[in-house]
N, CA, C and O of each residue as an XYZ file, in Angstrom:
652
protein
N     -25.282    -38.641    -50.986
C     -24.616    -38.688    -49.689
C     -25.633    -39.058    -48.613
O     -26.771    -38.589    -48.614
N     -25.224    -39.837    -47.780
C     -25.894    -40.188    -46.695
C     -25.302    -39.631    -45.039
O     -24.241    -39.010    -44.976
N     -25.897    -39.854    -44.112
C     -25.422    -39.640    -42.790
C     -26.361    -40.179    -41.882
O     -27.475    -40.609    -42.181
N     -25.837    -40.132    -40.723
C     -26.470    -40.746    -39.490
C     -27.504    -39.552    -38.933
O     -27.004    -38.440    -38.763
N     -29.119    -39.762    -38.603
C     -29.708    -38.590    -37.846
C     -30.624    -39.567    -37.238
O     -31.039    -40.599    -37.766
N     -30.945    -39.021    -35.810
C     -31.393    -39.255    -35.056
C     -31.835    -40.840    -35.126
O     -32.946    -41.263    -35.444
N     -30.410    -41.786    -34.660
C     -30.202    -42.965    -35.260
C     -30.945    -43.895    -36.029
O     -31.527    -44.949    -35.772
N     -30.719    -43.046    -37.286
C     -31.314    -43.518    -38.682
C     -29.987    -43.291    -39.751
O     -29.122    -42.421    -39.658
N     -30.091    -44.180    -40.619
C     -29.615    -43.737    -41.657
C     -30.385    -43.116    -42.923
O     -31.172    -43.761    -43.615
N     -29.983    -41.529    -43.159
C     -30.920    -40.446    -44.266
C     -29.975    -39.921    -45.382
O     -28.766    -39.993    -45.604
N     -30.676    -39.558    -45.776
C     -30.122    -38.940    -47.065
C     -30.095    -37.481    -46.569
O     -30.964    -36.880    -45.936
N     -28.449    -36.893    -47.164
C     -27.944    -35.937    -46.459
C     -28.618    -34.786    -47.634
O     -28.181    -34.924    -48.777
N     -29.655    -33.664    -47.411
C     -30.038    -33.162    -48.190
C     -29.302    -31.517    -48.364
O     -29.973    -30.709    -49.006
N     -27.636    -30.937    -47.668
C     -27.417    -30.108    -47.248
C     -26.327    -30.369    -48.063
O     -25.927    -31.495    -48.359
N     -25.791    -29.179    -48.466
C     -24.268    -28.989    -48.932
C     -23.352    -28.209    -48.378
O     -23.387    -27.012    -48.095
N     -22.447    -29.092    -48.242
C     -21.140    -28.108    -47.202
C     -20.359    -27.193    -48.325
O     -19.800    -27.591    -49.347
N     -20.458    -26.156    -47.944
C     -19.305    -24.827    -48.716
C     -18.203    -24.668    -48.108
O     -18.279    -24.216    -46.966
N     -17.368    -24.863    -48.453
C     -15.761    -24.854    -47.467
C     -15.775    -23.331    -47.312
O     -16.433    -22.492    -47.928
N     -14.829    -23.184    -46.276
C     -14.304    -21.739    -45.876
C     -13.987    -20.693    -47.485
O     -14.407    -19.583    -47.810
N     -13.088    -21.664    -48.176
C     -12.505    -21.077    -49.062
C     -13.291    -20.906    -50.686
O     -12.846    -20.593    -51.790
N     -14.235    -21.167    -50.340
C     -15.394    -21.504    -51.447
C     -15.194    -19.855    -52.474
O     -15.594    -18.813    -51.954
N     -14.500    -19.818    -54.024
C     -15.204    -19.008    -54.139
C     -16.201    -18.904    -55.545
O     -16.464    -19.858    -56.278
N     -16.723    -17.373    -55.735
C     -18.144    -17.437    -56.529
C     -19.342    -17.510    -55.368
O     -19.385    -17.602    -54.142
N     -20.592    -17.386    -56.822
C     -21.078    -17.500    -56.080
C     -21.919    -18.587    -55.466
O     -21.749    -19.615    -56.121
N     -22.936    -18.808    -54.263
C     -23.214    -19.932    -53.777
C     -24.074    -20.350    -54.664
O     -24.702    -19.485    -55.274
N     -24.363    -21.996    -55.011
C     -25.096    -22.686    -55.577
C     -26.772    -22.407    -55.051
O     -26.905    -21.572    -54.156
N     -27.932    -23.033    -55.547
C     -29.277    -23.184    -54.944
C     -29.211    -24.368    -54.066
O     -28.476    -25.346    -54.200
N     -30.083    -24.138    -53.152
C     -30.499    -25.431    -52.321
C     -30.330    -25.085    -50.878
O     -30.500    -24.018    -50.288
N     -29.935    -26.311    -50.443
C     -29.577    -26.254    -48.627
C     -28.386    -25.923    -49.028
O     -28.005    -26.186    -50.168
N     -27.557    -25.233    -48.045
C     -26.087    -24.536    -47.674
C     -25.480    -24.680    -46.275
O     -25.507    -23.710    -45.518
N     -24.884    -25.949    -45.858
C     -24.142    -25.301    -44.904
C     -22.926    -24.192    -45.121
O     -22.172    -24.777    -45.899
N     -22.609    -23.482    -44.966
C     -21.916    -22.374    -44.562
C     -21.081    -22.251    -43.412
O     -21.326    -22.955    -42.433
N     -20.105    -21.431    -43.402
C     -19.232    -21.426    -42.350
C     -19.897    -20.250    -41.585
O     -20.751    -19.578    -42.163
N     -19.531    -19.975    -40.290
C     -20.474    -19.251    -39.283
C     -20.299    -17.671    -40.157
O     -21.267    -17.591    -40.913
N     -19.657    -16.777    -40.256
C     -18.931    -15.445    -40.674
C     -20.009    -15.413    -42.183
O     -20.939    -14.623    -42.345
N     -19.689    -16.204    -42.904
C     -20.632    -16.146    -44.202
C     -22.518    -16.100    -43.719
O     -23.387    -15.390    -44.227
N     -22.683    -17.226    -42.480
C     -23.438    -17.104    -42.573
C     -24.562    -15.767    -41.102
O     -25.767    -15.533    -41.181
N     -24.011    -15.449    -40.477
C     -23.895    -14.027    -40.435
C     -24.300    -13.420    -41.010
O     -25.422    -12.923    -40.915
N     -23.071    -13.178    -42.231
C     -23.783    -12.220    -43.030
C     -24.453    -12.423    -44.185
O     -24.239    -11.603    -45.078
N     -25.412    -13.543    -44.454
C     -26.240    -13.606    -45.208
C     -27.496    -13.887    -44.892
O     -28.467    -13.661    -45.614
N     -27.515    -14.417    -43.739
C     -28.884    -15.008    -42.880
C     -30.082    -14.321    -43.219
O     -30.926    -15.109    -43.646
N     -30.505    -13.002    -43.180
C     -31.344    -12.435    -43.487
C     -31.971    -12.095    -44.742
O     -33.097    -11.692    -45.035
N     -30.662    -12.442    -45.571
C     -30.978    -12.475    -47.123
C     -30.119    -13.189    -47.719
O     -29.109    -12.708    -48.233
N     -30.450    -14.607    -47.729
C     -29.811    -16.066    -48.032
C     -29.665    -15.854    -50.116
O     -28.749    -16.299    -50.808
N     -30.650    -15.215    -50.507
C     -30.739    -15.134    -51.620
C     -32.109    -16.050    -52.395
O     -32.879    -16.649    -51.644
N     -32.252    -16.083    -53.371
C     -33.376    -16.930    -53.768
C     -32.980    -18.926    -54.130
O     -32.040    -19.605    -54.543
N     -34.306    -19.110    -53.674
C     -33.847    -20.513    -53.990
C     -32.923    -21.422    -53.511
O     -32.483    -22.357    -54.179
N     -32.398    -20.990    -51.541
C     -31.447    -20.833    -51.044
C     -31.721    -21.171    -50.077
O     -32.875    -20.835    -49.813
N     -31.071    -21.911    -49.029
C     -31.413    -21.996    -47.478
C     -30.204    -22.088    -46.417
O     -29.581    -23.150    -46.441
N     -29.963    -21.517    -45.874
C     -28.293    -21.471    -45.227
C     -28.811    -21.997    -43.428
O     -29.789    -21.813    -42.704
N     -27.603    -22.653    -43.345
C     -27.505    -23.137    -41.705
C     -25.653    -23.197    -41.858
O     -24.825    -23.413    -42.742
N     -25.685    -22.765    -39.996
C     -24.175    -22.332    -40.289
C     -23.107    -23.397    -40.022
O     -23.723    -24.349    -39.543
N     -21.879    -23.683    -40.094
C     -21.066    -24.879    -39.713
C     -19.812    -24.008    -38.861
O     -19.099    -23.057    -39.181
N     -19.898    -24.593    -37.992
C     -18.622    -23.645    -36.921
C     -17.611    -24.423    -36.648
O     -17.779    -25.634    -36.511
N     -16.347    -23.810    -36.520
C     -14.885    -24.392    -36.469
C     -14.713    -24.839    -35.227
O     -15.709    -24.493    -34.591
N     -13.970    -25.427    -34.546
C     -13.439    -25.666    -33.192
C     -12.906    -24.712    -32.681
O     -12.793    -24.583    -31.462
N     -12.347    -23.601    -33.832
C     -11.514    -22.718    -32.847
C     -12.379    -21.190    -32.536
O     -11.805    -20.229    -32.023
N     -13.471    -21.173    -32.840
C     -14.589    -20.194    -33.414
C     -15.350    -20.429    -31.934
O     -15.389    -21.586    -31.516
N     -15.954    -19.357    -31.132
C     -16.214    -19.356    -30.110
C     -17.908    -19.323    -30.188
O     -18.421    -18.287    -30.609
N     -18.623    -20.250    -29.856
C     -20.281    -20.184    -29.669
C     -20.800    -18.965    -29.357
O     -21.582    -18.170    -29.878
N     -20.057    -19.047    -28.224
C     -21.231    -17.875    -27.124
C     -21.659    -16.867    -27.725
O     -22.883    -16.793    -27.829
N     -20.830    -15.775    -28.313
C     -21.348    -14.748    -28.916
C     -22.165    -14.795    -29.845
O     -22.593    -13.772    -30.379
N     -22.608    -16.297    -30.283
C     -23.779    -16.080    -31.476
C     -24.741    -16.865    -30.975
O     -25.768    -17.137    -31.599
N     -24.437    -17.336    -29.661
C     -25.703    -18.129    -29.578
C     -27.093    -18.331    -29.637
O     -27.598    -19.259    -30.269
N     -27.669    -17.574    -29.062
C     -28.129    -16.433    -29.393
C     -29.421    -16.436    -31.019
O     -30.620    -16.576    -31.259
N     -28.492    -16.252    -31.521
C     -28.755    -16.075    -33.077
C     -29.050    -17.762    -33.417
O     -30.019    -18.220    -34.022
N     -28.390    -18.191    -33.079
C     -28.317    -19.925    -33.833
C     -29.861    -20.529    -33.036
O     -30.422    -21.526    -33.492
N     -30.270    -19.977    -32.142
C     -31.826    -20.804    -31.311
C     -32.440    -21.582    -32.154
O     -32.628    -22.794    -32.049
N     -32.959    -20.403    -33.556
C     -34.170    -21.164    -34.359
C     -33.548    -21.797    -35.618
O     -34.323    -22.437    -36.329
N     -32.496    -21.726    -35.924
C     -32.113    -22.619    -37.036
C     -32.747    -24.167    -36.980
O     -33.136    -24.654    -35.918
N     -32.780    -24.598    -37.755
C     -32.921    -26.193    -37.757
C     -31.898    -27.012    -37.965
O     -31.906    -28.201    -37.648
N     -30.753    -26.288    -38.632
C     -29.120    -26.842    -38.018
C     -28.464    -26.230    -37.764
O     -28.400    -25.050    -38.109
N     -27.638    -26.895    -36.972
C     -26.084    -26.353    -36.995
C     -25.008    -27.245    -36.452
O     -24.825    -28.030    -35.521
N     -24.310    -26.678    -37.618
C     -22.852    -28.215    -37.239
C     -21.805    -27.535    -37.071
O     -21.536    -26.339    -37.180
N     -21.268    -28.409    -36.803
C     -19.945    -28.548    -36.027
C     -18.996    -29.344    -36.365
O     -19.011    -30.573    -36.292
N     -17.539    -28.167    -37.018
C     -16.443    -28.837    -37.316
C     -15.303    -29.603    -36.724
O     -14.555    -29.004    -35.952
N     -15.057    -31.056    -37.045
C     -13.623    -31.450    -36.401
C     -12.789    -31.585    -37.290
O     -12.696    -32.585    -38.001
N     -11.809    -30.202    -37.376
C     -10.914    -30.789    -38.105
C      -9.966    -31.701    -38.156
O      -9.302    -32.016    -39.143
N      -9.913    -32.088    -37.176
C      -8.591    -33.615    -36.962
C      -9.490    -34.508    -35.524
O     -10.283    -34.174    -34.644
N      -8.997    -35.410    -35.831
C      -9.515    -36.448    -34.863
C      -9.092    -35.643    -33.373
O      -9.899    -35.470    -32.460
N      -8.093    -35.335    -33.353
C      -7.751    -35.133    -31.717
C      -8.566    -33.533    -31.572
O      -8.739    -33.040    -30.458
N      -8.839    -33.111    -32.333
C      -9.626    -31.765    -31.746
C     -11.163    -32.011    -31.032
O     -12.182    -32.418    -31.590
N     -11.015    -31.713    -29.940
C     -12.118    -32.406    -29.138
C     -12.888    -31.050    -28.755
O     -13.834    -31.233    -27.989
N     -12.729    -30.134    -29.027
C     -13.483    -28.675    -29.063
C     -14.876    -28.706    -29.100
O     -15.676    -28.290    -28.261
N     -15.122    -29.397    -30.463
C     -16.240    -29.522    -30.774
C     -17.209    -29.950    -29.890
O     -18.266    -29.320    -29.860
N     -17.078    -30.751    -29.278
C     -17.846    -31.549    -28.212
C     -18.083    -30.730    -27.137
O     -19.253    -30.854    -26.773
N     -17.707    -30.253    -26.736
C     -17.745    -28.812    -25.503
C     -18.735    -27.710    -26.258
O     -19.629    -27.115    -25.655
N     -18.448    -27.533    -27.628
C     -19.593    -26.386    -28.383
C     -20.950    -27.033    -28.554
O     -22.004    -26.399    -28.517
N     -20.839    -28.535    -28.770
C     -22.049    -29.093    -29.060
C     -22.918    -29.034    -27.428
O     -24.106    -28.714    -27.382
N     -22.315    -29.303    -26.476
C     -22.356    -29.725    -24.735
C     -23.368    -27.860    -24.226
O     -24.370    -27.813    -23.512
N     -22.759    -26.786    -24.788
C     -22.792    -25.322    -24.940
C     -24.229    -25.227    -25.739
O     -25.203    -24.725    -25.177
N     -24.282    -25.575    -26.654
C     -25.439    -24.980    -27.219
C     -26.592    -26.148    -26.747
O     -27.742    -25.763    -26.532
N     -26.337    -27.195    -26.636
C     -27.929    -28.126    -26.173
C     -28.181    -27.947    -24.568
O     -29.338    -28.118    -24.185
N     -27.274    -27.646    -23.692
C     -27.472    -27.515    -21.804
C     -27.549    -25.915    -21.550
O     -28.584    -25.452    -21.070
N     -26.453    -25.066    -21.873
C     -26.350    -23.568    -21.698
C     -27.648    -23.176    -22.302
O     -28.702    -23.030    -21.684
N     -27.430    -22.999    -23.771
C     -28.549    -22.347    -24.640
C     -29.975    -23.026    -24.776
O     -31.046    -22.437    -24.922
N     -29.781    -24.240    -24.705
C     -31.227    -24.710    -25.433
C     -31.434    -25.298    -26.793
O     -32.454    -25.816    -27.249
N     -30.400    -25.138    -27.285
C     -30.849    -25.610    -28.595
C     -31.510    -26.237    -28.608
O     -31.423    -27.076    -27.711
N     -32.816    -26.391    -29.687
C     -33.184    -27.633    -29.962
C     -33.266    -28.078    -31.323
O     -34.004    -29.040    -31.536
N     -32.539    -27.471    -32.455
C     -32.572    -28.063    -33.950
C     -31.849    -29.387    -34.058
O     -31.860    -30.179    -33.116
N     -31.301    -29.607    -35.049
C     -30.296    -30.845    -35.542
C     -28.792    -30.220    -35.239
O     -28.338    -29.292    -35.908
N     -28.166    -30.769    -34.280
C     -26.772    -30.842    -34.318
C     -25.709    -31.643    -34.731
O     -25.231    -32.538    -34.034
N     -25.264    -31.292    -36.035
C     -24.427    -32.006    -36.877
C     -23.027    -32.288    -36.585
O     -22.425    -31.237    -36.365
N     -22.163    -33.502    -36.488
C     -21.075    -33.234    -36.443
C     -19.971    -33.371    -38.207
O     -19.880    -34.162    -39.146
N     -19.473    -32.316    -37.863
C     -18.837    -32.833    -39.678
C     -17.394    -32.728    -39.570
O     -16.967    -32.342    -38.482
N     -16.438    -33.038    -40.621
C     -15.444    -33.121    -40.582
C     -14.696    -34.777    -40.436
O     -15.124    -35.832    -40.904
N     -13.533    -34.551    -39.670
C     -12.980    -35.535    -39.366
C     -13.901    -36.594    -38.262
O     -13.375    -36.495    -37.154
N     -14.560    -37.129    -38.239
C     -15.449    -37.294    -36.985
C     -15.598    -39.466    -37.496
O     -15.879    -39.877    -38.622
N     -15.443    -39.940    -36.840
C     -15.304    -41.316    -36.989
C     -15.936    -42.440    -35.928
O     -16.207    -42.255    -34.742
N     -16.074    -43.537    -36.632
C     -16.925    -44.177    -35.732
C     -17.503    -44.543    -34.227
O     -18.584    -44.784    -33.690
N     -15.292    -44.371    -33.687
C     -15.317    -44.758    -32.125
C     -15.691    -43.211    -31.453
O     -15.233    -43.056    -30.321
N     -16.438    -42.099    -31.996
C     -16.704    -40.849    -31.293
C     -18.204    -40.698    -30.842
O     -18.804    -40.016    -30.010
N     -18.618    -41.903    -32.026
C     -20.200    -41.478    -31.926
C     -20.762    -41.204    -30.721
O     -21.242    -40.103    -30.451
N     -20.727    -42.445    -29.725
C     -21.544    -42.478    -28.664
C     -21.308    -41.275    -27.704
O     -22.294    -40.798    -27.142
N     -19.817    -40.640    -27.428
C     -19.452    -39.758    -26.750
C     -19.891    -38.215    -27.216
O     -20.156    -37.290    -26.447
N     -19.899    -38.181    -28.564
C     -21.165    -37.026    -29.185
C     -22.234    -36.842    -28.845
O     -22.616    -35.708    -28.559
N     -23.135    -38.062    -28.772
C     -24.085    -38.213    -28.911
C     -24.752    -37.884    -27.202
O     -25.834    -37.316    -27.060
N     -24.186    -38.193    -26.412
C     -23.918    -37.766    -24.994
C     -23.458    -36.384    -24.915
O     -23.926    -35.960    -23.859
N     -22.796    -35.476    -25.471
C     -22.827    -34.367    -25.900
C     -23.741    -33.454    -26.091
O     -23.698    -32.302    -25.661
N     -25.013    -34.183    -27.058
C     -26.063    -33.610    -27.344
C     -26.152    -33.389    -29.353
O     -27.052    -32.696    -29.829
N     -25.271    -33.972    -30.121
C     -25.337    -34.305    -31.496
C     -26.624    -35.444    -31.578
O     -26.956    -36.227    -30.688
N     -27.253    -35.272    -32.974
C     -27.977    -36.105    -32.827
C     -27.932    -36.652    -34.713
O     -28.575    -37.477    -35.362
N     -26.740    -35.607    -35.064
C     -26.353    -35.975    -36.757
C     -24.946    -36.074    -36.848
O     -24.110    -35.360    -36.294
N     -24.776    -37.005    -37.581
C     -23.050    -37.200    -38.030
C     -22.594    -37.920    -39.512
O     -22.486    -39.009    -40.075
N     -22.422    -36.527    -39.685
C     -21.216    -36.541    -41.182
C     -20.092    -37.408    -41.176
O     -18.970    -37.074    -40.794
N     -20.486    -38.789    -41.707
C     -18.946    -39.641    -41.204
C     -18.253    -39.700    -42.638
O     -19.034    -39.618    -43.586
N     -17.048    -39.816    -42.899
C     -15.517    -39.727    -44.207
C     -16.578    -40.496    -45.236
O     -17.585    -41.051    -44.795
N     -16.344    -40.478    -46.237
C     -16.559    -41.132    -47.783
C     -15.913    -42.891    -47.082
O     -14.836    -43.199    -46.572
N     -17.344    -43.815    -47.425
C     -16.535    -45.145    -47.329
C     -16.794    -45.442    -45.736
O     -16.274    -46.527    -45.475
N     -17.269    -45.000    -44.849
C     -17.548    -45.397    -43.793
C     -18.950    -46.114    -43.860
O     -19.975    -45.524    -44.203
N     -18.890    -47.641    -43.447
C     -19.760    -48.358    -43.155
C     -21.032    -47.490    -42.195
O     -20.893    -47.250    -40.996
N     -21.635    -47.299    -42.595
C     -22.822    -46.091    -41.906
C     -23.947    -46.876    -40.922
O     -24.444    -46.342    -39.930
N     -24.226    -48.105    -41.334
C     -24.851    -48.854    -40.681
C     -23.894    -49.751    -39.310
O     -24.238    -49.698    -38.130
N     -23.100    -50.258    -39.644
C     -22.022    -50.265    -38.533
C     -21.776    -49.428    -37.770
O     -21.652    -49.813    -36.607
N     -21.589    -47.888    -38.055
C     -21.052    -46.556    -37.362
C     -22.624    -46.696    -36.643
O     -22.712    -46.328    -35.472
N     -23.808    -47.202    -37.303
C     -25.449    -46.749    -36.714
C     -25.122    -47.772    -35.107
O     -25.480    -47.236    -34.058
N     -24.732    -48.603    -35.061
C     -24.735    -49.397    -34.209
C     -23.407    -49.180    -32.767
O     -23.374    -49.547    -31.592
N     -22.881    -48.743    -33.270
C     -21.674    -47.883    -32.353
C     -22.316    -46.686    -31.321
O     -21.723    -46.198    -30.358
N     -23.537    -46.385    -31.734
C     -24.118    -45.048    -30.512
C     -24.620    -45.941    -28.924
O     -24.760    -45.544    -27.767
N     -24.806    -47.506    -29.694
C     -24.734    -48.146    -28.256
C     -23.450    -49.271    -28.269
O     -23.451    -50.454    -28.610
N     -22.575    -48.576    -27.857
C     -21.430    -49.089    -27.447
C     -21.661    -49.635    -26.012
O     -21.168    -50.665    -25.552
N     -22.518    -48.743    -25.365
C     -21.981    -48.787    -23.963
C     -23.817    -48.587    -23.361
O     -24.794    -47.917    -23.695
N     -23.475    -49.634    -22.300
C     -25.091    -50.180    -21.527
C     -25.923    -48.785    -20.491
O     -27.024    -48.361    -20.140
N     -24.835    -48.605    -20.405
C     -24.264    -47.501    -18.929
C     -23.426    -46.023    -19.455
O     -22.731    -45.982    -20.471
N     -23.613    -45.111    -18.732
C     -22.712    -43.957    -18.700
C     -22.619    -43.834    -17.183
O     -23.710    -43.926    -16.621
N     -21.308    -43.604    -16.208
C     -21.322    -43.146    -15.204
C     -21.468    -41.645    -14.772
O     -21.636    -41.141    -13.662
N     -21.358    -41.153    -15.910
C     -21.421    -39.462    -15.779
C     -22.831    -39.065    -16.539
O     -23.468    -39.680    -17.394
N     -23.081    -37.742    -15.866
C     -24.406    -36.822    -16.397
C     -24.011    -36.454    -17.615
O     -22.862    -36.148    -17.932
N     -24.991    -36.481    -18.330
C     -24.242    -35.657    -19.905
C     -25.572    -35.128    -20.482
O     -26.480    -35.200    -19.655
N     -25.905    -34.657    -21.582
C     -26.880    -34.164    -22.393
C     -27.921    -35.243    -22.479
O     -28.992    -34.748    -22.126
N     -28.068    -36.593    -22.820
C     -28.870    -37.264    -22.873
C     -29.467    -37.918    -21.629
O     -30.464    -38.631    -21.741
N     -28.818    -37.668    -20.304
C     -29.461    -38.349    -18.859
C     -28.346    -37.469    -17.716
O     -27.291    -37.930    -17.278
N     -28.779    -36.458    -17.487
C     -28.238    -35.252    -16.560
C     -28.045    -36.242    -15.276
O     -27.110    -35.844    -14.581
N     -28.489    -37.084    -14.914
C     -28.191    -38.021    -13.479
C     -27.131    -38.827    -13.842
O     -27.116    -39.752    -14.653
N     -26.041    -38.273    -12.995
C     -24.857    -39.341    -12.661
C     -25.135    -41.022    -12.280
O     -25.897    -41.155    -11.322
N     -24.743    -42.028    -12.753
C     -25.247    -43.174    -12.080
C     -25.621    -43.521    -10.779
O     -26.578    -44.249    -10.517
N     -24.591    -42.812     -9.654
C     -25.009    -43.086     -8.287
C     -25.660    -42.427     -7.894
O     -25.798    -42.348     -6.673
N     -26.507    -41.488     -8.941
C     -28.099    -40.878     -8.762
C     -28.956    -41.615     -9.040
O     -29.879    -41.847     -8.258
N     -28.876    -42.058     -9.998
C     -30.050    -43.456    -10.776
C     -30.010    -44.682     -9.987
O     -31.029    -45.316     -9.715
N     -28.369    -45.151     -9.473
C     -28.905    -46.506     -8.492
C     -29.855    -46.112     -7.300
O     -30.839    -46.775     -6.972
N     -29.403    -44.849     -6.640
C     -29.612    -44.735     -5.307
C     -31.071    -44.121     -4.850
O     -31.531    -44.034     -3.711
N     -31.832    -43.599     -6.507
C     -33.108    -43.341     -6.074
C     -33.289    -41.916     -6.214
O     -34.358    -41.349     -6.439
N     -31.835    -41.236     -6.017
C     -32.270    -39.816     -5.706
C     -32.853    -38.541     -6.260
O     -33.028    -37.571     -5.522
């Protein structure tokens, strides 16, 4: 498996565990859903490495906190129109600080990239069969942003005008 990070195309070295996963967890990297990973964080098990994956409908704030030093954490869309995610990603890189890898996973597709990525994502899990190098070239869609966002906090008629 591959994915987009920090516009590159890499080899995705993490495995997603669905909500409903059961048994027990495999060795390796683990993404995990936030609740699992909670409660294993401190004792992931051997041969094991967990980072958590959070839902849209699953609220940041109260763990934020906790998520600082991870080196990931992603973020679920389950359907194209759930735009949640982007507000949690916006939450943990301006509010909190994050500074690990912010993943987007799920339903998440080419025409979103650039608006993620302005968000403050800097990884994306795109469907089985998505042209990845095409999707690489979609984060510059656009020359310009008129609004402040995670990647350039100055509104444009801050940047023309000098201020």
């Amino acid at each position: 498996m591959q994915l987009i990070k920090d516009n590159a195309v890499v080899a995705d070295d993490w495995q997603f565990i669905p909500r409903d996963h059961e048994g027990d967890l495999p060795a390796g990297k683990l993404l995990v859903p936030l609740e699992q990973w909670l409660a294993l964080r401190n004792d992931p098990g051997e041969n094991r490495q967990l980072a958590p994956w959070i839902d849209s409908d699953e609220e940041v704030e109260p763990v934020a906190e906790q998520l600082l030093d991870e080196p990931l954490v992603a973020v679920h869309f389950p359907v194209f129109m759930d735009g949640r995610g982007f507000s949690t990603g916006r939450l943990l890189r301006e509010r909190y600080g994050f500074q690990g890898e912010l993943r987007a996973i799920g339903h998440v597709i080419r025409d979103q990239l650039f608006y993620l990525k302005r968000c403050g994502f800097n990884a994306f899990s795109l469907r089985d069969g998505t042209d990845l190098k095409a999707a690489l070239d979609s984060l510059e869609d656009f020359s310009v942003a008129y609004q402040g966002a995670t990647d350039n906090p100055e509104p444009l008629f801050r940047r023309r005008n000098g201020e």
